[in-house]
N, C-alpha and C positions, 0 to 999 in steps of 0.2 A: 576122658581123653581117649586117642582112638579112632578107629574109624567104627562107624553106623555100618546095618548090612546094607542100605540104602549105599554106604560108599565104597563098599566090597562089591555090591554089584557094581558100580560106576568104573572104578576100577579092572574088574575081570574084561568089562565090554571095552575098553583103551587100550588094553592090551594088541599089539602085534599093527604098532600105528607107522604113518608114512610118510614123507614129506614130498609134497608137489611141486614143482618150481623151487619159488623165493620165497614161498610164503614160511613167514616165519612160524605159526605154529602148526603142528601134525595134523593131518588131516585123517581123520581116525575111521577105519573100519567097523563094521558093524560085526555083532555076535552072530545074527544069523545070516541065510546067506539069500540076501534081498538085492535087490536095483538100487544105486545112487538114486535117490530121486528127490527132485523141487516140486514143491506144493506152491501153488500163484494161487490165491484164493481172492478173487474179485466180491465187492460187498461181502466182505470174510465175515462178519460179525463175532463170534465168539472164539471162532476156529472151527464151527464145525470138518472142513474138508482135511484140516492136519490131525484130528482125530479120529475120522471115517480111514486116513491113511495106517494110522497107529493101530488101529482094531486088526488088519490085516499085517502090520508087523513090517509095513516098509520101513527103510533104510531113512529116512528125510533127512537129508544133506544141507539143506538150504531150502529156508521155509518164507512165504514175502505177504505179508497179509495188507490189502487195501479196502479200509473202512472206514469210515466219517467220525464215527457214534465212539467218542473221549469213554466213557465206561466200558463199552465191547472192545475197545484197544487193550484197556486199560489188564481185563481179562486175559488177555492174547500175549501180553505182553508177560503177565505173572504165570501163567499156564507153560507156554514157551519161550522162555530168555531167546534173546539172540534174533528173535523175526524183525525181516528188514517191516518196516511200518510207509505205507502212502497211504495218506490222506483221500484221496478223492482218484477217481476212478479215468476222470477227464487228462491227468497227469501221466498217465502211462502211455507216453509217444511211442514212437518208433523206433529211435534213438535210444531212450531208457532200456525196451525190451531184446535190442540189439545187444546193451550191456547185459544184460539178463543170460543172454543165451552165453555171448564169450564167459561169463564166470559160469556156469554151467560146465561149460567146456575144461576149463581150468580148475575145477572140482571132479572130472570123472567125470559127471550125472548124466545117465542113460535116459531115463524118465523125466517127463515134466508131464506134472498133471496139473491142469485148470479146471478151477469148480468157481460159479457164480450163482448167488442167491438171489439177483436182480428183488427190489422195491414187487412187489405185490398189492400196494395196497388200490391202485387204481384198475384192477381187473378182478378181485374176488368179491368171488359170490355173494360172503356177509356183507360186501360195503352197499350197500342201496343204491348211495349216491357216485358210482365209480364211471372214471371216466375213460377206461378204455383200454389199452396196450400204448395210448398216443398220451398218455397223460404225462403229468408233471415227474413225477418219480416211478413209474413204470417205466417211460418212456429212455431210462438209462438202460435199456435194455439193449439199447443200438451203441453204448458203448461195448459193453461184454461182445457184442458180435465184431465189432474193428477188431479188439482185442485180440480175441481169439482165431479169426482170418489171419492175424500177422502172425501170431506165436508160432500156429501151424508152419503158416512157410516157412518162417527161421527154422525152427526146429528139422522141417524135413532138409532141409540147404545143409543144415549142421550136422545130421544123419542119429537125432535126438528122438527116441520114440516120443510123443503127444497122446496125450489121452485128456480129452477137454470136455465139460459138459456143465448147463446151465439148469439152473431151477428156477420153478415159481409155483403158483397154488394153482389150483382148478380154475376155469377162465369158462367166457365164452368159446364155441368155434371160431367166432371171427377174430378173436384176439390170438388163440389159438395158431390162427390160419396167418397172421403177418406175422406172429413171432417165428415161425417156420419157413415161411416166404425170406425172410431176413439172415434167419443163419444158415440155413439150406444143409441142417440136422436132421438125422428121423426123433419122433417125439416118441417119447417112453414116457407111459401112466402108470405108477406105481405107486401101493398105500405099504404102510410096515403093519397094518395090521394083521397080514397071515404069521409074521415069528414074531408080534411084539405087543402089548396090552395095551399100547397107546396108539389110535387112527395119524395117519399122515397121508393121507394122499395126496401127490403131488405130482405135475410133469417137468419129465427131466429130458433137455433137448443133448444126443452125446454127439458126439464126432463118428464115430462105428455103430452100427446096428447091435444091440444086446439080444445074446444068446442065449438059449438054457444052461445051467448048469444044477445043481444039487442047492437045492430050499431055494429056485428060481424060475419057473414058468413064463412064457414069452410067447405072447400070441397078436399077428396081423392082426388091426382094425381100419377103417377106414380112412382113422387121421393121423394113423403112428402103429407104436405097438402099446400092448398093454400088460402091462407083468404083473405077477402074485407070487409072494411068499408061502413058503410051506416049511413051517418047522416050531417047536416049545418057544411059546413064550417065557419071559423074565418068573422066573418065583415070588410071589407077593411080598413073602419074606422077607426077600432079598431088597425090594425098593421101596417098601410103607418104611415109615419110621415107628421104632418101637412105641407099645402101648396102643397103637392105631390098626382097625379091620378097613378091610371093603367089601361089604357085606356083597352087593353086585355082583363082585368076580366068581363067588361062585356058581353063577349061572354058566354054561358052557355058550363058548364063545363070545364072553362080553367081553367088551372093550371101551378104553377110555375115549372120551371126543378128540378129536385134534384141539393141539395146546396151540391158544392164540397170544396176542399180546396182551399184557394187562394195563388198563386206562382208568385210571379211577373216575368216576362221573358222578355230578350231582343227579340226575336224573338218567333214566336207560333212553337210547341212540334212538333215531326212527329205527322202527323197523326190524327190532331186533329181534333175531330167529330165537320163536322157543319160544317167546313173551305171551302170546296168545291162548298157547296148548299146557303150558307150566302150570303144577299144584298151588295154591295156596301157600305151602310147605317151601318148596323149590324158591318160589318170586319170596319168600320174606328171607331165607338164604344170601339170595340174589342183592336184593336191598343192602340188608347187614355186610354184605362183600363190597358196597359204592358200586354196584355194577361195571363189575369190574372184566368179565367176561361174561361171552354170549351165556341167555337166560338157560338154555338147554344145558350148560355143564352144570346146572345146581339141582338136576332130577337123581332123586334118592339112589337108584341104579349106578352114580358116576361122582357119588360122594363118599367119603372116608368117616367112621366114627371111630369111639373110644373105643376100645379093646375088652374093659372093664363091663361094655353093656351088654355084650354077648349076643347073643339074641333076640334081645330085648331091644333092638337100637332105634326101629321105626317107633318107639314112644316117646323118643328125644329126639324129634326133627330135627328142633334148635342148635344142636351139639355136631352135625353134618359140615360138613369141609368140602372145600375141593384140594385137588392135590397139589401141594404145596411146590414150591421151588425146588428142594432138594431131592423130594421124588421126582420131579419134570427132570431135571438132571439126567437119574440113570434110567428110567425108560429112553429118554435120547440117546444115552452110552454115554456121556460124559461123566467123566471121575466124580465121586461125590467132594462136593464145595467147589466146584470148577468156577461158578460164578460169585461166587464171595467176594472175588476181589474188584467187585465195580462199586466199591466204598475204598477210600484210598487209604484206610484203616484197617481197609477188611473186615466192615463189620463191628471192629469193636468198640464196644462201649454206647452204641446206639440203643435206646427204648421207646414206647411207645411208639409215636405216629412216625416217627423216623426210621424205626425198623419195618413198620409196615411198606413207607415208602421204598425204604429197600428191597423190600422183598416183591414188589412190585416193579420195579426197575429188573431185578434177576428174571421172574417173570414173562418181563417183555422181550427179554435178550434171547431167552429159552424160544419163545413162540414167532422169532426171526429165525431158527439156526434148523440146521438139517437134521433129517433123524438121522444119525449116522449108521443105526444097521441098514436102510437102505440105499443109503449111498455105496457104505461097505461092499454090502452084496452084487450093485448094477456094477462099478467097479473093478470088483472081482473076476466077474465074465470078461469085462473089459481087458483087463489086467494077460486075464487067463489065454484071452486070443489074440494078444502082443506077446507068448510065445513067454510068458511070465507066470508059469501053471501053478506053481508051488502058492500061491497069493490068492488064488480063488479058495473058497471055502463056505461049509454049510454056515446057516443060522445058529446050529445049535455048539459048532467049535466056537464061534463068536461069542455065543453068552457063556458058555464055560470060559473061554479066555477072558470074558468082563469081568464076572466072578471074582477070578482069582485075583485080576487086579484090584478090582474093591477090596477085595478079604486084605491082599498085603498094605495096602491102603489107609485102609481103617485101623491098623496095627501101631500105625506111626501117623496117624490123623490127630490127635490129642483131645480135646473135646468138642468136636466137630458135631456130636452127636449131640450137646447138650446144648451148645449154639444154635441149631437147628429148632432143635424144642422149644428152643426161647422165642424165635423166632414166630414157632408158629402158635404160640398161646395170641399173637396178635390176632388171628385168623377167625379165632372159636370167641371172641369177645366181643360188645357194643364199642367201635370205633366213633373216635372223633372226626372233626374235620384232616384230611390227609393230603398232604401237598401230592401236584400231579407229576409229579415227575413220572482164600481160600485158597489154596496153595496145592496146583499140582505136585504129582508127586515124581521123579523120576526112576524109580526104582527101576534098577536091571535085571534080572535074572544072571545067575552066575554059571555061564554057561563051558562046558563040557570041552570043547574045542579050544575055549583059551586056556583053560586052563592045561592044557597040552604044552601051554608057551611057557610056561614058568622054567625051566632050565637056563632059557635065555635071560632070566631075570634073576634066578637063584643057581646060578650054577652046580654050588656044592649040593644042592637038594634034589629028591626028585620032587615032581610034579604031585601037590598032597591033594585028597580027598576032600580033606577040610581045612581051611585056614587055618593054621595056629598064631599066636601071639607074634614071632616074630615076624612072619610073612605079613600079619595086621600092620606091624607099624612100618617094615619097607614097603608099602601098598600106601600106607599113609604118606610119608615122606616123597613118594614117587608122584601122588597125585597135587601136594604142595609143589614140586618145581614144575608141574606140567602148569598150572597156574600162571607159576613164576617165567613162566616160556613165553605164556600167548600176551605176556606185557604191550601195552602201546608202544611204538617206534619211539612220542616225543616225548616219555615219560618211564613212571614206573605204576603206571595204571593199569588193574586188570578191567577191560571193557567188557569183553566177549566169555562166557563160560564154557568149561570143557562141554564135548558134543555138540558145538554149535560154530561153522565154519570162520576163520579169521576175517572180517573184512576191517580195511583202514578207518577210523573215526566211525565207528556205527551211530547209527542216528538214537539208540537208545542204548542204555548200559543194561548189559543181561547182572541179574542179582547171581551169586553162587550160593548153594544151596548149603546150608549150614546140616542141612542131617544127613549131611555124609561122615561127620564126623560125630563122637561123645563128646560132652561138654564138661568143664566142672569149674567152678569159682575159686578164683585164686585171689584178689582182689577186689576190695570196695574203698572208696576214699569220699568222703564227706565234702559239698562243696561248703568253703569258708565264707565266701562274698559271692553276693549276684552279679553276674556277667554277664554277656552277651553270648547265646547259645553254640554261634559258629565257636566261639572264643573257650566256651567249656566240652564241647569236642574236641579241640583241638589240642586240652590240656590232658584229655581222657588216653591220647594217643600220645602224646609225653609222659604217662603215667606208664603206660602200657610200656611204651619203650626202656625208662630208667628199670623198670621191670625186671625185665629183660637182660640188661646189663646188670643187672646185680648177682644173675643166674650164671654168671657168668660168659654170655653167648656173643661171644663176640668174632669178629671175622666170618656170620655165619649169614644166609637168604632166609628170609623169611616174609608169610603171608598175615597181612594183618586185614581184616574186614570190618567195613564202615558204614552206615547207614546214610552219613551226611555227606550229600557229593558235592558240598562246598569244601567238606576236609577232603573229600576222594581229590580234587582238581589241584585244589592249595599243593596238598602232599604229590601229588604224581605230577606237577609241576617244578615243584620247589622252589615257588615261587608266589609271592603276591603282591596286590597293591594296597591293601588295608591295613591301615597302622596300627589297628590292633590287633590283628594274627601276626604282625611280621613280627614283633619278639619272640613269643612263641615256635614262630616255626625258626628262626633262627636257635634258639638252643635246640631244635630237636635234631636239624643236620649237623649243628655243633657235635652234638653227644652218635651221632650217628659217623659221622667221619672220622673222629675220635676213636671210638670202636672198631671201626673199619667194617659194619655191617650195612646189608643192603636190604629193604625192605619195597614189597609191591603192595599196593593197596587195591580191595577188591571193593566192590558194593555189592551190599546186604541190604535187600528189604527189611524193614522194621519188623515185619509180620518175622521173617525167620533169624531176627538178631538175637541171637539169645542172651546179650548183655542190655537188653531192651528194657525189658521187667524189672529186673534185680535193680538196675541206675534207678529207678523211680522211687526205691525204698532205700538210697543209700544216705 
């Protein structure tokens, strides 16, 4: 029982919060001292742009992710509770970004940044058969430019700084040349290969011209500018997974290919780059992987072995890799397991062909989404010369800042590390037929400044160095009614999670993160007869409550969290039409009004229920 440091920091950073308007919950301040800012991420895929924001430590107020692809939501949606979600890109009227901007405005938010990934596939270079910038899914590329024409003028009407900019792969000139005819942006070519082990090169069309600043070079060419990185790459260390070398890296200055999507194929594509010039070695690699990516990523130079062979490794071709899912992760700067969750399990309990197909789907999401240290960095300049300096910053504060996030990360990750490994024994084996088709972390730092506000909260105390026991549980207690605050209007529902703005009936329920607290079992009860599932949640939370009353707690608020948002609606209604909950929830308001206690119901991902497990053995 308790709070997690995970919810000491969540707590320190809530500290010294405010109320705007009407809206009924606080709208809370940040620990450092950054811009309100909205992240619009057009073809968002995984988040890259709310994490290229993160790396630089903005404030993100109000996050709105528009993506198609039901797993890249799905991701988005367990990475950052609370993102408003559209579908399709055609949906963003003028109307909608009109309300966009007024809640903006009714938030603070200084900053709105727009970032788009536009479809790629009908102008790069791999595709052989590509048809153009005017193609089928390219060709949304002339959505992103409406888009962002409008957001600009609202923004400037509303007196809202904008910082907008669009991506896609290498292209021809010509396609080049209408994508820039169209948004009437200058083009930036930038790879992350000068601070980073893995190639990206990519053009990014901005809104401002990008400047130099510190690990950023910037130079006039013909058809834009073109920028280079300069500063250490990632520590091998730090992103192979243990037991695993790359033997390659230590040539100076190697680097990984760019991470494409992964397709499993009976046969390799026309055409495929690398096919011709590849080892023997490499193409039977290639083969054993379903051709899964271009032939050139499977040259011994850009493959991983066992750790165990030392030196010795070019004698066991066969035992060569490409880099898996979890490393694609943090060469990109995404948290390790960020993609986990586009299995609605997360993952678990999957084997064989099915985790290979997973891992294949993370894969593909990876070789859609931005490097975010180059985003980071173009960004930055940007950031820097909207008069917003403290935000720019080198390559090398960046992968120190990643670092430490991993390192706290991995501390409260649980077996992340051993999931992975499962995972990639599918990689290094003779595979079957494969159909073709993870839990951020929020932790805060417990920062210096709030804690200057503790008198206001502890009066008789002064302001401690270190938490002790009691300040843990009013810290706890404080963070349960902030909960019990952000309730629905027509209920006793928590929809929305702290750190994430109020809005009325959100289109998705953000989960609350259970590792802000300790846990410990206080109860197990055996089911006596088979029921129907809603029916034996619903007795688990009748359990929980006579519980409760037996403790004596009565006339008191409290937070109860549930996986099943058929009991979340039932209860935060208190009310149904099914005959068989309505006795059930009839004694449970019985025994609750009786009592004279109030009770808000939150949602819990199964991934972090921690009554999940233990119910399965009871």
């Amino acid at each position: 029982m308790g709070l997690s440091p995970a919810g000491w920091g969540l707590f320190t950073h809530l500290l010294g919060q405010q109320r705007l308007g009407e809206s009924p919950v606080p709208v809370l301040e940040p620990a450092w001292l950054s811009p309100r800012c909205c992240a619009l991420g057009l073809f968002d895929g995984i988040g890259g742009l709310r994490r290229s924001l993160e790396r630089l430590r903005c404030h993100v107020v109000f996050s709105v992710s528009v993506e198609s692809d039901a797993r890249a939501r799905r991701v988005v949606r367990n990475a950052y509770p609370g993102t408003h979600e559209l579908l399709d890109v055609c949906k963003v009227t003028h109307a909608w970004l009109g309300w966009l901007i007024q809640s903006c405005l009714e938030l603070k938010i200084v900053l709105l940044v727009l970032g788009a990934g536009f479809p790629c596939q009908d102008v790069s270079l791999l595709h052989k058969g590509r048809a153009g910038a005017t193609g089928a899914r390219t060709g949304l590329f002339t959505e992103w430019v409406r888009i962002a024409h409008t957001t600009q003028r609202l923004c400037r009407d509303a007196g809202i700084c904008f910082i907008g900019f669009g991506e896609c792969t290498l292209m021809a000139r010509a396609d080049e040349a209408r994508i820039s005819a169209a948004i009437q942006w200058p083009k930036l070519e930038l790879c992350a290969s000068g601070a980073s082990t893995s190639r990206r090169p990519r053009n990014y069309w901005t809104n401002n011209i990008v400047s130099d600043c510190e690990g950023l070079t910037v130079a006039a060419t013909p058809s834009g500018y073109k920028g280079r990185l300069h500063g250490p790459c990632e520590p091998n260390e730090f992103w192979i997974l243990p037991n695993w070398q790359w033997p390659g890296g230590e040539v100076p200055g190697a680097r990984l290919p760019t991470f494409t999507r992964a397709i499993c194929r009976r046969r390799p594509p026309p055409g495929a780059p690398g096919l011709e010039v590849g080892t023997a070695h490499a193409l039977e690699r290639y083969r054993r992987d379903h051709f899964r990516f271009p032939p050139y990523t499977f040259a011994d130079t850009h493959c991983l072995w066992p750790s165990a062979l030392g030196t010795d490794w070019a004698s066991h071709p066969e035992l060569g890799r490409v880099a898996c899912a979890a490393e694609r992760e943090m060469l990109l700067g995404f948290l390790p397991g960020h993609t986990r969750a586009t299995h609605k399990g997360h993952n678990e309990g999957l084997k064989g062909a099915e985790n290979f197909a997973e891992e294949c789907v993370r894969c593909s999401l990876l070789g859609n989404s931005f490097h975010t240290l180059s985003v980071s960095m173009f960004l930055g300049s940007l950031l820097r010369d909207a008069s917003f300096v403290h935000l720019c910053v080198s390559p090398r504060i960046l992968h120190e800042r990643f670092i430490a996030e991993c390192a706290e990360y991995e501390r409260t990750g649980g077996d992340r590390i051993v999931d992975e490994l499962i995972s990639l024994e599918e990689m290094v084996v003779d595979k079957g037929p494969v159909p073709n088709d993870a839990v951020g972390d929020d932790v805060c730092e417990v920062d210096e400044l709030l804690l200057m506000d503790w008198p206001r909260l502890f009066p008789d105390n002064e302001a401690p160095d270190q938490p002790g026991p009691e300040h843990l549980r009013c810290a706890e207690k404080w963070l349960v009614e902030a909960h019990i605050r952000s309730c629905d209007q027509r209920g006793a529902e928590v929809r929305t999670d702290l750190k994430v703005p109020w809005v009325a009936r959100p289109q998705v329920r953000s989960s609350v993160d259970t590792r802000r607290w300790r846990w410990r079992h206080v109860l197990k009860h055996k089911v006596k007869q088979d029921e129907h599932i809603n029916k034996l949640e619903l007795r688990a939370f009748e359990l929980a409550l006579r519980w409760r009353l037996r403790a004596r707690a009565r006339s008191r608020r409290f937070l109860h969290l549930v996986d099943s948002q058929v009991v979340l609606s039932v209860l935060g209604r208190g009310r149904t039409s099914s005959r068989k909950l309505r006795p059930v929830l009839r004694s449970i308001f019985a025994r609750a009004l009786s009592a004279g206690v109030f009770f808000a119901i939150g949602f819990v991902q199964s991934g972090l229920n921690v009554a999940d497990i233990p119910s399965r053995t009871a």
